[in-house]
C-alpha positions, 0 to 999 in steps of 0.5 A: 500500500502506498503511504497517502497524506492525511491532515487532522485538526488537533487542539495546540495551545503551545510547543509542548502540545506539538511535541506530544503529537511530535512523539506519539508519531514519531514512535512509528516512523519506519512503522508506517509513518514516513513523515509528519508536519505540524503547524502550531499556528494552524493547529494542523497535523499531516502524516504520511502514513500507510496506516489508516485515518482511524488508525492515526486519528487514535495514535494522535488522540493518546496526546489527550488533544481533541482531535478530528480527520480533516482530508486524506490528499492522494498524492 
């Protein structure tokens, strides 16, 4: 399965917030996550993963943020 770029909209207030989200997705780089950028100011995360929305939409929850799925972009 090819690694596809989904965006999630998560609550950051500060640095610390997106370090959480920075380390439960880094746990699984080389495991299904190729890359993965946050935007503090947009309070947006992209991973490209060959995992699925849900499947990261949970990861990213364990950070305790409110989280939600906003688009997968094919390529």
């Amino acid at each position: 399965m090819a690694a596809q770029v989904h965006e999630f909209k998560v609550e950051m207030t500060c640095g610390g917030c997106s370090s959480a989200v920075e380390k439960v997705l880094g746990k699984l780089k080389g495991q299904g996550v190729d890359k993965v950028d946050i935007s503090l100011e947009n309070q947006s995360v992209l991973v490209t993963s060959t995992l699925s929305a849900d499947q990261l939409l949970e990861i990213i929850k364990k950070t305790g943020k409110t989280t939600s799925y906003i688009i997968q972009n094919l390529g």
